[in-house]
mmCIF file of the N, C-alpha and C atoms, coordinates in Angstrom:
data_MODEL
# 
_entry.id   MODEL 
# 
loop_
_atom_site.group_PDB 
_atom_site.id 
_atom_site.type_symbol 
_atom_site.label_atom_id 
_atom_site.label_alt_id 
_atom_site.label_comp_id 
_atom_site.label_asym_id 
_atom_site.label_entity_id 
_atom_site.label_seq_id 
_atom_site.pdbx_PDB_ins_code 
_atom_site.Cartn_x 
_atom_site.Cartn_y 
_atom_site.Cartn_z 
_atom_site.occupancy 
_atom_site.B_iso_or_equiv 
_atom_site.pdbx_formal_charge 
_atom_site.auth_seq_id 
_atom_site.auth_comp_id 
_atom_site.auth_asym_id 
_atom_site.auth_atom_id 
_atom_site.pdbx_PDB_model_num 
ATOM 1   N N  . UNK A 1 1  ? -13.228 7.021   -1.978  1.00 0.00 ? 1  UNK A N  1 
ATOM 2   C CA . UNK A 1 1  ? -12.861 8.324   -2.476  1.00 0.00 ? 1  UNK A CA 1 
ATOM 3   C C  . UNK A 1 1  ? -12.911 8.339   -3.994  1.00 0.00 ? 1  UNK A C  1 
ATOM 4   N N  . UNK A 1 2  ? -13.298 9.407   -4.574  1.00 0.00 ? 2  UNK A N  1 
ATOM 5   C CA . UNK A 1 2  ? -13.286 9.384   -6.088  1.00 0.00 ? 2  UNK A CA 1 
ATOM 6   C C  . UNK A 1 2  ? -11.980 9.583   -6.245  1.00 0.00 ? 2  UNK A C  1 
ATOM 7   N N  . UNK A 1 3  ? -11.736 9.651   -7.802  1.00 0.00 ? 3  UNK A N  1 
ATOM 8   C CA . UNK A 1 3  ? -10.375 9.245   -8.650  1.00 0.00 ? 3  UNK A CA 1 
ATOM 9   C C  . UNK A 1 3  ? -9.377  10.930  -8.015  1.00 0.00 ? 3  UNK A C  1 
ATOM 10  N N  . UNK A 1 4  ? -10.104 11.767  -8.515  1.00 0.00 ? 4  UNK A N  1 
ATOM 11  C CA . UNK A 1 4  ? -9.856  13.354  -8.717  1.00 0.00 ? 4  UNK A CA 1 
ATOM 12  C C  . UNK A 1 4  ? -8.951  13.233  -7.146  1.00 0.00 ? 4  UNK A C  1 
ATOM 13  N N  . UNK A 1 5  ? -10.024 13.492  -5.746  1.00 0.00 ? 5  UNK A N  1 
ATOM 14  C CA . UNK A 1 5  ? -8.835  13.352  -4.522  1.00 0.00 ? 5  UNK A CA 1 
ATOM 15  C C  . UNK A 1 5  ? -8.209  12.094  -4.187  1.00 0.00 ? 5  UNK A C  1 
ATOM 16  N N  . UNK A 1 6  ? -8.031  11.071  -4.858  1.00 0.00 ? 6  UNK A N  1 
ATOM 17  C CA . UNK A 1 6  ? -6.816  10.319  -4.547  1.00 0.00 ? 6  UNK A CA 1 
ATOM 18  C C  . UNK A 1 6  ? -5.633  10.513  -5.523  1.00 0.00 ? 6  UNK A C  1 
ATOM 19  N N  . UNK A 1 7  ? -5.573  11.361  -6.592  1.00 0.00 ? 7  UNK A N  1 
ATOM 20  C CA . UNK A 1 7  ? -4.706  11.900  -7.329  1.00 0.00 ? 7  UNK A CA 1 
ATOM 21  C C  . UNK A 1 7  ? -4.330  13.282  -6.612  1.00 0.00 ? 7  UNK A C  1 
ATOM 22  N N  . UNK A 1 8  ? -5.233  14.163  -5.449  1.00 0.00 ? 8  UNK A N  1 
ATOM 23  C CA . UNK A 1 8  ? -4.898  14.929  -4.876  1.00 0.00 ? 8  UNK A CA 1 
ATOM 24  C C  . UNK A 1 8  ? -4.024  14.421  -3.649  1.00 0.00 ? 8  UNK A C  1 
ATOM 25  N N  . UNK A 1 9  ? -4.247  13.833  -3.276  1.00 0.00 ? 9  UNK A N  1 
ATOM 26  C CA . UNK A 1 9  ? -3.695  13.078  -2.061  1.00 0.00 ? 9  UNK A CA 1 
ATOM 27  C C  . UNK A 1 9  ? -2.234  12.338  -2.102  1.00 0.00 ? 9  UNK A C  1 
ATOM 28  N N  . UNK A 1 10 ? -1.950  11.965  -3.324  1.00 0.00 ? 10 UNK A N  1 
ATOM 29  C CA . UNK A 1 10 ? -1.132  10.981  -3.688  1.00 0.00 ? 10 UNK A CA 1 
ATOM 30  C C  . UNK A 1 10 ? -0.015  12.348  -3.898  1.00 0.00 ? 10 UNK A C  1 
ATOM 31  N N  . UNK A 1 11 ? -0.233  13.230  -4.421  1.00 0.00 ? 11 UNK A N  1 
ATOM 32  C CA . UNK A 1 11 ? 0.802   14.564  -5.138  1.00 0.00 ? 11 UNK A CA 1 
ATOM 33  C C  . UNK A 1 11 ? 1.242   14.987  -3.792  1.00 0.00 ? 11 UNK A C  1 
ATOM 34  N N  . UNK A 1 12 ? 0.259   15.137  -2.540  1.00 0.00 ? 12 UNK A N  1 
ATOM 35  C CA . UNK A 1 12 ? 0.451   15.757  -1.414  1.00 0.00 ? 12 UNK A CA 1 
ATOM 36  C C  . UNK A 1 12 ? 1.687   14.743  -0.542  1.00 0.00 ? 12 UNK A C  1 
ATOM 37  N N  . UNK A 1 13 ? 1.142   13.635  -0.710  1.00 0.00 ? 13 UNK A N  1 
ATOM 38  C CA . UNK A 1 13 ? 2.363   12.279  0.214   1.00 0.00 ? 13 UNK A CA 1 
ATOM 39  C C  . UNK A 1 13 ? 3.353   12.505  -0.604  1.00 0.00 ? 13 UNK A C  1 
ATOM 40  N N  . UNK A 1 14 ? 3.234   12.443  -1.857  1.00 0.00 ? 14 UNK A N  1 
ATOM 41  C CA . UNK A 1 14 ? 4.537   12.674  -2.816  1.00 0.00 ? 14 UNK A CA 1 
ATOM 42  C C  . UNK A 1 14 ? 5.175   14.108  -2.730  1.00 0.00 ? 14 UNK A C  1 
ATOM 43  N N  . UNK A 1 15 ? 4.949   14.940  -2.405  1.00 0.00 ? 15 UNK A N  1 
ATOM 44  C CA . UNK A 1 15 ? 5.564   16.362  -2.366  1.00 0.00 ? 15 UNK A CA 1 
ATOM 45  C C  . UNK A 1 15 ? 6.682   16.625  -0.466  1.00 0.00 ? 15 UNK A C  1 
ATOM 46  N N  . UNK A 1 16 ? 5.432   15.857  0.360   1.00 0.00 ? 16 UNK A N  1 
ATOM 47  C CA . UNK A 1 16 ? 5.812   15.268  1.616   1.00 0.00 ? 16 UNK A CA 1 
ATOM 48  C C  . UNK A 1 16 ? 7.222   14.541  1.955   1.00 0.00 ? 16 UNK A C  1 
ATOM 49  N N  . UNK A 1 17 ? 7.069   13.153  0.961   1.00 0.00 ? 17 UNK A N  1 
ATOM 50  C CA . UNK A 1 17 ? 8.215   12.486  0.876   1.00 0.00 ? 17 UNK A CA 1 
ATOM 51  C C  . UNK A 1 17 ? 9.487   12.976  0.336   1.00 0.00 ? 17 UNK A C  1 
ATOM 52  N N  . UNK A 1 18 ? 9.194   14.055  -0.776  1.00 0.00 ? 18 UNK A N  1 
ATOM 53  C CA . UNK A 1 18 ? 10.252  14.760  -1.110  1.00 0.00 ? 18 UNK A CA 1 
ATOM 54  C C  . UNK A 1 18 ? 11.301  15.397  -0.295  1.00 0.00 ? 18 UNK A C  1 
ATOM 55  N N  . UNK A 1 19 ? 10.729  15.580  1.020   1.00 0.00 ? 19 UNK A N  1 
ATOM 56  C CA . UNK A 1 19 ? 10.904  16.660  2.487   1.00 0.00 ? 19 UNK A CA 1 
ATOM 57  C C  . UNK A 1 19 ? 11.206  15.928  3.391   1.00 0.00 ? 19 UNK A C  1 
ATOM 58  N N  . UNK A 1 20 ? 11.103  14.587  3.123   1.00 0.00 ? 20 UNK A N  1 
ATOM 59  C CA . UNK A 1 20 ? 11.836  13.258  4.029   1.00 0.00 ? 20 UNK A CA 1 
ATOM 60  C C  . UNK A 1 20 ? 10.574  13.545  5.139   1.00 0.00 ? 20 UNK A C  1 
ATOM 61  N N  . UNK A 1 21 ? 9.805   13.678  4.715   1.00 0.00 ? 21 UNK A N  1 
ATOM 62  C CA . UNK A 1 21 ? 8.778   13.192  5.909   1.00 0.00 ? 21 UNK A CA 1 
ATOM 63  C C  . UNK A 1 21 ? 7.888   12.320  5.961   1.00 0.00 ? 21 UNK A C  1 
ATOM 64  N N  . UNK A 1 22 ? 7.781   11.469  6.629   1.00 0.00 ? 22 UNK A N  1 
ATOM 65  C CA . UNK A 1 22 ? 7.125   10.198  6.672   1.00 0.00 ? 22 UNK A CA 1 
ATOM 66  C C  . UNK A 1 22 ? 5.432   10.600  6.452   1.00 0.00 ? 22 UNK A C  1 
ATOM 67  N N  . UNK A 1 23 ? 4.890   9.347   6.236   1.00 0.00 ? 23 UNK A N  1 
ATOM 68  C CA . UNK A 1 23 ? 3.148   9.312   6.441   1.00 0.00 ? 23 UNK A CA 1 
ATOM 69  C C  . UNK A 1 23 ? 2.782   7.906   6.794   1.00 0.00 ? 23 UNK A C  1 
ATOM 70  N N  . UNK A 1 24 ? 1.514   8.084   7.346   1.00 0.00 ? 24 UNK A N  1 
ATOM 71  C CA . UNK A 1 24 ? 1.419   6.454   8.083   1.00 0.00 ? 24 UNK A CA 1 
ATOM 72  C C  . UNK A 1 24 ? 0.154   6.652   7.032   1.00 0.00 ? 24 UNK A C  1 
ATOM 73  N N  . UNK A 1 25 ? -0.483  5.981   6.279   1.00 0.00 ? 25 UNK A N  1 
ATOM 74  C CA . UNK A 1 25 ? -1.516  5.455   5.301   1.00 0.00 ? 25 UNK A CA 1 
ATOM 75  C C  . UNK A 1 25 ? -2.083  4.263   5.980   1.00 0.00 ? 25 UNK A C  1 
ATOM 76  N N  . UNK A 1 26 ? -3.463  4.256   6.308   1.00 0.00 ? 26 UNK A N  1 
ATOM 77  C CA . UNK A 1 26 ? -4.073  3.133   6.453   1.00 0.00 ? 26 UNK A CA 1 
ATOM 78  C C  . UNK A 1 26 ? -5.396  3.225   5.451   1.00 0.00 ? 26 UNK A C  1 
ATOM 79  N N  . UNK A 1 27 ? -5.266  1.881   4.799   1.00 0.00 ? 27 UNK A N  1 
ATOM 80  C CA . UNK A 1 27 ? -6.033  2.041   3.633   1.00 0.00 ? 27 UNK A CA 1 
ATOM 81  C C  . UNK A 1 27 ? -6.387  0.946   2.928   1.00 0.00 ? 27 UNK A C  1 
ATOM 82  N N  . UNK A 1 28 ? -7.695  0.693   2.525   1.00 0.00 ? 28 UNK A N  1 
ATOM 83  C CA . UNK A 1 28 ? -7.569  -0.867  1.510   1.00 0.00 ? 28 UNK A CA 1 
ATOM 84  C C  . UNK A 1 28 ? -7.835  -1.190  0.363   1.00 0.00 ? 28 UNK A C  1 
ATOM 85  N N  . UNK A 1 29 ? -7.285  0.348   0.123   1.00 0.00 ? 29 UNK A N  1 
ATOM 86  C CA . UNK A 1 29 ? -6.915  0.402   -1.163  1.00 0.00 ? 29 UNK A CA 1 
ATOM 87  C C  . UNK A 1 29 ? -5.469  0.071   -1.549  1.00 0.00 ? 29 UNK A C  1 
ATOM 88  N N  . UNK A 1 30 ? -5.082  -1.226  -2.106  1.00 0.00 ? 30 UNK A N  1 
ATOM 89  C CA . UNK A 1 30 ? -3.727  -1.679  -2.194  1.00 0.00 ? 30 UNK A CA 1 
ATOM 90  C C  . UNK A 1 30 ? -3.120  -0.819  -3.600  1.00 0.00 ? 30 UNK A C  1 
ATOM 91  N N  . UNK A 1 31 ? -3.819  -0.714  -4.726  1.00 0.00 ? 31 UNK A N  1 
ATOM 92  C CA . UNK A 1 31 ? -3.023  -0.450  -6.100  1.00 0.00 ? 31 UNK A CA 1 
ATOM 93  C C  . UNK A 1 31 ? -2.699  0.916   -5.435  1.00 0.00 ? 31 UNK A C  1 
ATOM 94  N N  . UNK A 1 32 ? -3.238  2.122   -5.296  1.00 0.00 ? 32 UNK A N  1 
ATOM 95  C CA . UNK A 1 32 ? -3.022  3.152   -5.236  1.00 0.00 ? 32 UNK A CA 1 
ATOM 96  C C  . UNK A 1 32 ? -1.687  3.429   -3.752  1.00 0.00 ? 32 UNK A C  1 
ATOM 97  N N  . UNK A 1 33 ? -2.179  2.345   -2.309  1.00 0.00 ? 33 UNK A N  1 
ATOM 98  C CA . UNK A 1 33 ? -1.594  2.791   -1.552  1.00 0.00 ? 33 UNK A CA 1 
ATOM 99  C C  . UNK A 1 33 ? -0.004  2.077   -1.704  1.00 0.00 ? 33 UNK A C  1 
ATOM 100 N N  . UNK A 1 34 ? -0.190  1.413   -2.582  1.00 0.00 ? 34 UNK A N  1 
ATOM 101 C CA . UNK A 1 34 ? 1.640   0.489   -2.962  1.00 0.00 ? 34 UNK A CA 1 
ATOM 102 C C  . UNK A 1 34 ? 1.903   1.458   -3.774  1.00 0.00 ? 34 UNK A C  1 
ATOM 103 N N  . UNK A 1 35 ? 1.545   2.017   -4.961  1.00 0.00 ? 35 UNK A N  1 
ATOM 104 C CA . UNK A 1 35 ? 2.264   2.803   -5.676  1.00 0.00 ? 35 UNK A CA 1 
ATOM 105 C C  . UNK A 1 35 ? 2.877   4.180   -5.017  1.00 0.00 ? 35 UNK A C  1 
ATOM 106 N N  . UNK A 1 36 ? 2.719   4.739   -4.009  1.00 0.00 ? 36 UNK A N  1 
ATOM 107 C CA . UNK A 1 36 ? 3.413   5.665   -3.285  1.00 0.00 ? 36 UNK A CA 1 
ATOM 108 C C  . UNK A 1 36 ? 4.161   5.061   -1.984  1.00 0.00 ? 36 UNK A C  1 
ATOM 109 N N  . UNK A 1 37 ? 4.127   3.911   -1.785  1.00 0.00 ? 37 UNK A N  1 
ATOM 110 C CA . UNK A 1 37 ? 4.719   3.892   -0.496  1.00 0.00 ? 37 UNK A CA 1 
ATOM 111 C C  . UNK A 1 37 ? 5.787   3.489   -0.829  1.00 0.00 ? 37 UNK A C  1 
ATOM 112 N N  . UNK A 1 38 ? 7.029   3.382   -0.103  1.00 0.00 ? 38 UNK A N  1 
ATOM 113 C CA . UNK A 1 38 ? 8.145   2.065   -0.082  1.00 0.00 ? 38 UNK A CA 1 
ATOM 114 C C  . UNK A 1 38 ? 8.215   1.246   0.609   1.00 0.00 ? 38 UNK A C  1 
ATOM 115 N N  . UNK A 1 39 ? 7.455   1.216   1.811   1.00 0.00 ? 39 UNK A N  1 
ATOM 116 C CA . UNK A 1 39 ? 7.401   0.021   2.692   1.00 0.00 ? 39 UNK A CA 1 
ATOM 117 C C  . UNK A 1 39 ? 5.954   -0.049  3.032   1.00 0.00 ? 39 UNK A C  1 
ATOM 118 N N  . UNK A 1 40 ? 5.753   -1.422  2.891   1.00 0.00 ? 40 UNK A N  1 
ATOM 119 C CA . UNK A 1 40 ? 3.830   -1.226  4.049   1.00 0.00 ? 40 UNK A CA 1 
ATOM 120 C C  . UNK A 1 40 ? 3.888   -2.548  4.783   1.00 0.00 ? 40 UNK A C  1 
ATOM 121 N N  . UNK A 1 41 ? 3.248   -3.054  5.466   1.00 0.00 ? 41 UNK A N  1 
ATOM 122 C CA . UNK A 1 41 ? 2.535   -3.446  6.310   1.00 0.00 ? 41 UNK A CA 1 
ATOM 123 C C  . UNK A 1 41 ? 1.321   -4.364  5.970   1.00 0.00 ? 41 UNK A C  1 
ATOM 124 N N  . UNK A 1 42 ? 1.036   -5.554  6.043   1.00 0.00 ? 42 UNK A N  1 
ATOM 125 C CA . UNK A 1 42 ? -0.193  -5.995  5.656   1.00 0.00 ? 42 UNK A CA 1 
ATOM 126 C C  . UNK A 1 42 ? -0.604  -6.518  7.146   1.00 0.00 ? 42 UNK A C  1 
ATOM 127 N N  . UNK A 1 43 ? -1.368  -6.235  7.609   1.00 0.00 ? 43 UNK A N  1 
ATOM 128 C CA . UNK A 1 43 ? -2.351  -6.463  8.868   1.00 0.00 ? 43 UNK A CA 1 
ATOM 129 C C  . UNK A 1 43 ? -3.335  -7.840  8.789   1.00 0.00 ? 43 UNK A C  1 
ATOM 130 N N  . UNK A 1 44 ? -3.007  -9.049  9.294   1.00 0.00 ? 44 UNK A N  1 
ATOM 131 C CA . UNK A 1 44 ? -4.663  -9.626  9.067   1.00 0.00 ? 44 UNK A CA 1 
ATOM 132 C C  . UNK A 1 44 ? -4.528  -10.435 10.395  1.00 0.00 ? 44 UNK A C  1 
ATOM 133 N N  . UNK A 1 45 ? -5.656  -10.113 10.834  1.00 0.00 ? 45 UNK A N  1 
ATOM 134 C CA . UNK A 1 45 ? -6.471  -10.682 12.244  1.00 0.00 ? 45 UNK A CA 1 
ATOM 135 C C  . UNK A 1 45 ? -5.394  -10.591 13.511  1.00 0.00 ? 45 UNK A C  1 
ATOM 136 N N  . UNK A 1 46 ? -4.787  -8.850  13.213  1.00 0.00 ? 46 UNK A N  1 
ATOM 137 C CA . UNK A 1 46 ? -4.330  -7.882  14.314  1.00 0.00 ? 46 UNK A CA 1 
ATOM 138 C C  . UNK A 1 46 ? -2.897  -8.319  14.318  1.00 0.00 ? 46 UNK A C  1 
ATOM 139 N N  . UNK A 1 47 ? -2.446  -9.684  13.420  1.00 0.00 ? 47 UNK A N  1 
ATOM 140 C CA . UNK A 1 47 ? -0.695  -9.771  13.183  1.00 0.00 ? 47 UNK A CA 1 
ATOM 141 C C  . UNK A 1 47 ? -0.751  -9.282  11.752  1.00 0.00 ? 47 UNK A C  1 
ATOM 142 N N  . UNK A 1 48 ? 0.444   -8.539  12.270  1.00 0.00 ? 48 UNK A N  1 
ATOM 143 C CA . UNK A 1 48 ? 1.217   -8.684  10.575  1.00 0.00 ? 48 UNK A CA 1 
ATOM 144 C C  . UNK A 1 48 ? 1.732   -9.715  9.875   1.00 0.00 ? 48 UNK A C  1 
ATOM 145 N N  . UNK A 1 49 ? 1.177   -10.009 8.740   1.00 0.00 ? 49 UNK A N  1 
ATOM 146 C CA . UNK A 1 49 ? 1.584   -11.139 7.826   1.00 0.00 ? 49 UNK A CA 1 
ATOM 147 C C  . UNK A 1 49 ? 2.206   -10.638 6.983   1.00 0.00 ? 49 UNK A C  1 
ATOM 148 N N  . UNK A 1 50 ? 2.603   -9.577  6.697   1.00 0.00 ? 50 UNK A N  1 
ATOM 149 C CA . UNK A 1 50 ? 4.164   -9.592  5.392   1.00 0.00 ? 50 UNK A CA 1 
ATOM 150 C C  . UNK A 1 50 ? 4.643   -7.860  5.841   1.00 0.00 ? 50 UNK A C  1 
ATOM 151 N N  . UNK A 1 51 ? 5.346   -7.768  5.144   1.00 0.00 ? 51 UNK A N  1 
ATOM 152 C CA . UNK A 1 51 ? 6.309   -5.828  5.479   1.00 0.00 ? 51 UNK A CA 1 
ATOM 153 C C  . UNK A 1 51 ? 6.702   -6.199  4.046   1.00 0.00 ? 51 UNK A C  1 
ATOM 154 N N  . UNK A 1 52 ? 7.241   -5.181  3.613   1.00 0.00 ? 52 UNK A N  1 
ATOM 155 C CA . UNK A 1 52 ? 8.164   -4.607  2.487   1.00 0.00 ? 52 UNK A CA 1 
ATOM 156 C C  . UNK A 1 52 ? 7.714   -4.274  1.504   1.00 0.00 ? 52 UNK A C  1 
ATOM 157 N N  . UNK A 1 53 ? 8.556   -4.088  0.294   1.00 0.00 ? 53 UNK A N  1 
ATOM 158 C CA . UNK A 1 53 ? 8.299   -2.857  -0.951  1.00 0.00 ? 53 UNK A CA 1 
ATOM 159 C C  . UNK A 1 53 ? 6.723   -3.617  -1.653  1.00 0.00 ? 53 UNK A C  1 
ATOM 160 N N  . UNK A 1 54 ? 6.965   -2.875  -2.445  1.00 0.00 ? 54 UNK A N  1 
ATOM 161 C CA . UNK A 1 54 ? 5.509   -3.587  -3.221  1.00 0.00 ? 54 UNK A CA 1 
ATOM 162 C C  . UNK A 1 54 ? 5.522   -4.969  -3.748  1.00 0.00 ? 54 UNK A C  1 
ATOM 163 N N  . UNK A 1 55 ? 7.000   -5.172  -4.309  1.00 0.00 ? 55 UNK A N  1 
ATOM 164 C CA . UNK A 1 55 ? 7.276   -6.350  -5.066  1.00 0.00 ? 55 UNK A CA 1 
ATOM 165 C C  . UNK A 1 55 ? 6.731   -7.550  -3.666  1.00 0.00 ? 55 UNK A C  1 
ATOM 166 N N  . UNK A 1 56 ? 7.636   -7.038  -2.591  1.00 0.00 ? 56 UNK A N  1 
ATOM 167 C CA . UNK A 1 56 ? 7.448   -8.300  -1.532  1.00 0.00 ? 56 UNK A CA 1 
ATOM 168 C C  . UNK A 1 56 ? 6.095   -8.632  -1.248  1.00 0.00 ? 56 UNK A C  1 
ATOM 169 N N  . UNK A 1 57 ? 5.097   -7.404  -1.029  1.00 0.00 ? 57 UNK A N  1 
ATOM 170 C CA . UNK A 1 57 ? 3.810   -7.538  -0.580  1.00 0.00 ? 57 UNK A CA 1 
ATOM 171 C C  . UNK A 1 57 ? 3.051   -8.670  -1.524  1.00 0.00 ? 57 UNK A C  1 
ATOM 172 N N  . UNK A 1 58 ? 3.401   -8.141  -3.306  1.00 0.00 ? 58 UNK A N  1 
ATOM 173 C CA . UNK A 1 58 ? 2.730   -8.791  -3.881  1.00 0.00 ? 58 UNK A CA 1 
ATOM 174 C C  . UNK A 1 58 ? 2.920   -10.709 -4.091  1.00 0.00 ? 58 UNK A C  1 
ATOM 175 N N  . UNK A 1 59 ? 4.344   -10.407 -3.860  1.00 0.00 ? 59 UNK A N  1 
ATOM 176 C CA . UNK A 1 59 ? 5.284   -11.839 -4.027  1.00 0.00 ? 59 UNK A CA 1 
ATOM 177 C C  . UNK A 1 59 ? 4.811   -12.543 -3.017  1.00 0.00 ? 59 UNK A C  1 
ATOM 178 N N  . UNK A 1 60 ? 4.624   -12.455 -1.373  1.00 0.00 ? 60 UNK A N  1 
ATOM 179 C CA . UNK A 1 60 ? 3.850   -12.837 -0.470  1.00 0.00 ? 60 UNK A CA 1 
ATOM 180 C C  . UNK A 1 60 ? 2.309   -13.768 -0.870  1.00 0.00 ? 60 UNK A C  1 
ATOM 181 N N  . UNK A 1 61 ? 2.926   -15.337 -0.193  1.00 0.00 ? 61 UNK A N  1 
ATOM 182 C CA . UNK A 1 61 ? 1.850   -15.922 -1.080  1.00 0.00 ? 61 UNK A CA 1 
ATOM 183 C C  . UNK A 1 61 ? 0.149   -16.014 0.244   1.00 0.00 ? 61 UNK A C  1 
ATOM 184 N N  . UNK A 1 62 ? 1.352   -15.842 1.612   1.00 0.00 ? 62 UNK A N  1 
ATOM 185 C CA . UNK A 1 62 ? -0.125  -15.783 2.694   1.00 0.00 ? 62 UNK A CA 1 
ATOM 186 C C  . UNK A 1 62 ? -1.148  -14.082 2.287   1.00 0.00 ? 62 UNK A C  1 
ATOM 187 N N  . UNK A 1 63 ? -0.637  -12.925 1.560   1.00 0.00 ? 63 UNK A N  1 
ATOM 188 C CA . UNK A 1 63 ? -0.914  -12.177 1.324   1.00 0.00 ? 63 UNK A CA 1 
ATOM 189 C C  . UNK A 1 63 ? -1.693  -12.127 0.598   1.00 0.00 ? 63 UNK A C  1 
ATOM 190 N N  . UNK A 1 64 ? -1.672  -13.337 -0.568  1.00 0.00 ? 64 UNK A N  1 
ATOM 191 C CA . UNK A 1 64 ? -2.771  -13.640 -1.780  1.00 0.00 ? 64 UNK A CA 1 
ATOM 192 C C  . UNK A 1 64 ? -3.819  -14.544 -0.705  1.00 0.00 ? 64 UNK A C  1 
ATOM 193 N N  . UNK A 1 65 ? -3.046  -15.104 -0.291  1.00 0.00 ? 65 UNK A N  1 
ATOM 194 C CA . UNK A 1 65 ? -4.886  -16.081 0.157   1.00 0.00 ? 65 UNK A CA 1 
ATOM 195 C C  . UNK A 1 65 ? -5.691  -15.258 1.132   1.00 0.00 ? 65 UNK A C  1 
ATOM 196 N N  . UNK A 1 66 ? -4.766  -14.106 2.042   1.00 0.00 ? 66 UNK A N  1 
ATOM 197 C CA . UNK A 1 66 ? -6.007  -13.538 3.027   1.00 0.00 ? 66 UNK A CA 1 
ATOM 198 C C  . UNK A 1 66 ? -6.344  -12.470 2.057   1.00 0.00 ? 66 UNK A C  1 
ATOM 199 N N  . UNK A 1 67 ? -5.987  -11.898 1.006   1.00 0.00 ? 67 UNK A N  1 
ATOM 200 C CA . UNK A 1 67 ? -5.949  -10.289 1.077   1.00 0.00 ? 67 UNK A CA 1 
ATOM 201 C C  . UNK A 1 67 ? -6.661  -10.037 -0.036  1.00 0.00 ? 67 UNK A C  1 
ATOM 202 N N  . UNK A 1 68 ? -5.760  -10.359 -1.597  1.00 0.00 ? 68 UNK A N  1 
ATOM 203 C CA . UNK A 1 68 ? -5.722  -10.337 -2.519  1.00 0.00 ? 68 UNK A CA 1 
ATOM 204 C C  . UNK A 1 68 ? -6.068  -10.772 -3.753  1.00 0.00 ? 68 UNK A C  1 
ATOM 205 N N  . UNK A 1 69 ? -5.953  -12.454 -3.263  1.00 0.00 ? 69 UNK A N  1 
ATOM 206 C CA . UNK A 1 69 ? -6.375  -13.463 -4.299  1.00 0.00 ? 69 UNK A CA 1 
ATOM 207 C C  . UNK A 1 69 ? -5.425  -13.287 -5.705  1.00 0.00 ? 69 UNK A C  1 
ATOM 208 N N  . UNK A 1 70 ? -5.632  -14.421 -5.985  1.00 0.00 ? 70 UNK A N  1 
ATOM 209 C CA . UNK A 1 70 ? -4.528  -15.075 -7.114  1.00 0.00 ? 70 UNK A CA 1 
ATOM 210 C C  . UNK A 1 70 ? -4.662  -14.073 -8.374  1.00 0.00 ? 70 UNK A C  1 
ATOM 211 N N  . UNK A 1 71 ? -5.207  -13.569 -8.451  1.00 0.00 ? 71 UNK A N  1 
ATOM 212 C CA . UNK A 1 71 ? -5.542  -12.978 -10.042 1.00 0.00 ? 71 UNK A CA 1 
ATOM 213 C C  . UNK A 1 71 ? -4.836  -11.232 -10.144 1.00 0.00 ? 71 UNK A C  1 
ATOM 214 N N  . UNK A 1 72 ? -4.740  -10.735 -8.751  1.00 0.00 ? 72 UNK A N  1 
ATOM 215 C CA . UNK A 1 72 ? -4.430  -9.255  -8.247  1.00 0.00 ? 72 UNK A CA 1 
ATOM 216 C C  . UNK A 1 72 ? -3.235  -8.777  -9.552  1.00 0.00 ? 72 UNK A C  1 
ATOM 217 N N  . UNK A 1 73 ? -3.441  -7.884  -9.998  1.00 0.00 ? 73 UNK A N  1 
ATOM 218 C CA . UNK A 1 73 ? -1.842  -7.518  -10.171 1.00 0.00 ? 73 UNK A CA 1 
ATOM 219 C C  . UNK A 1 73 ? -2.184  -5.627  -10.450 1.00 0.00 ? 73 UNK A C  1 
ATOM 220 N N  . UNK A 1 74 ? -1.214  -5.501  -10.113 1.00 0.00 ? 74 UNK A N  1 
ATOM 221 C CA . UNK A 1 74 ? -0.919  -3.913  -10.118 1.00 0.00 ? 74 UNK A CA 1 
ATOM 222 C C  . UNK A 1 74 ? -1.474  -3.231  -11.101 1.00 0.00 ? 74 UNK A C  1 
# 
């Protein structure tokens, strides 16, 4: 997706959440989809290997070797 609708998209989950309503995001795009969420999910080879806020996802070191790699940062 270009820059323009994921800044549209992001205002829309954010206006959403305001209203206490949830959204399920599947996406692999990590910078953009951690900065709106509070909890996610990292998926690899159909288990989940980590849950929680962004800090945890990133702090998660099986998360760097399947996902991310050592260098990632926000």
């Amino acid at each position: 997706m270009d820059p323009i609708s994921v800044g549209e998209i992001k205002g829309i989950i954010r206006q959403l959440k305001a209203r206490d309503i949830g959204v399920l995001i599947t996406d692999h795009n990590v910078r953009e989809t951690l900065d709106i969420c509070n909890s996610a999910y990292i998926v690899g080879d159909g288990q989940i290997i980590a849950e929680g806020d962004a800090d945890a996802i990133l702090a998660n070191r099986r998360v760097r070797e399947v996902y991310l790699g050592e260098d990632f940062r926000l």
